[in-house]
C-alpha positions in Angstrom: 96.1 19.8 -140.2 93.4 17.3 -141.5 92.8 16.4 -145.7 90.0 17.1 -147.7 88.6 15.5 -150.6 87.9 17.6 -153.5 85.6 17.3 -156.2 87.7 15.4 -158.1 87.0 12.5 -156.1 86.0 9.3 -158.7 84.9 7.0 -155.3 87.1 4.3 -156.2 87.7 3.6 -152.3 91.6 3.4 -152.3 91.9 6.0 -149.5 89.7 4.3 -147.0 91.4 1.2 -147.2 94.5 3.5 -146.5 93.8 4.9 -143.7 94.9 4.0 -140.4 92.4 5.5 -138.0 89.3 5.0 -140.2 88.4 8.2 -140.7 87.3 8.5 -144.0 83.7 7.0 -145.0 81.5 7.3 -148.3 79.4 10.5 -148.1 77.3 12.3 -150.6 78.3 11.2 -153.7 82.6 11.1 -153.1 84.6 9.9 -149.9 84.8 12.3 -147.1 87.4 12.3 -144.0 86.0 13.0 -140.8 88.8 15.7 -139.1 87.7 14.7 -135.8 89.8 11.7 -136.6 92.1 12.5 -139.1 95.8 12.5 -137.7 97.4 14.1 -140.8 99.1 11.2 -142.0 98.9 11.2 -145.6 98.3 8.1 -146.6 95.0 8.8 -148.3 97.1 11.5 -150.3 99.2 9.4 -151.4 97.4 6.5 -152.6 94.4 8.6 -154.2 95.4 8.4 -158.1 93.5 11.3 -159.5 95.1 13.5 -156.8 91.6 14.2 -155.1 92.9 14.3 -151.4 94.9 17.8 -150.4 96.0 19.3 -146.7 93.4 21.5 -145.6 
């Protein structure tokens, strides 16, 4: 099961530095996690401080 970014998002960048397959990447205006690569790891989810990233 692969994350999403919500809205919430405030592109601070702490998830991409998180993430150990590089699969998240700035996208239209907020960070966006490319499920192809995502191995549900939660990382991003748990370094995101406003709580942005959720399982999909």
């Amino acid at each position: 099961m692969a994350y999403k970014i919500s809205d919430a998002c405030i592109c601070c960048g702490t998830c991409e530095g998180q993430c150990p397959v590089g699969a998240i990447s700035m996208g239209d205006g907020k960070f966006e996690i490319d499920e192809s690569k995502c191995v549900s790891c939660g990382s991003c989810a748990g370094a995101c401080p406003v709580g942005a990233i959720e399982s999909d």
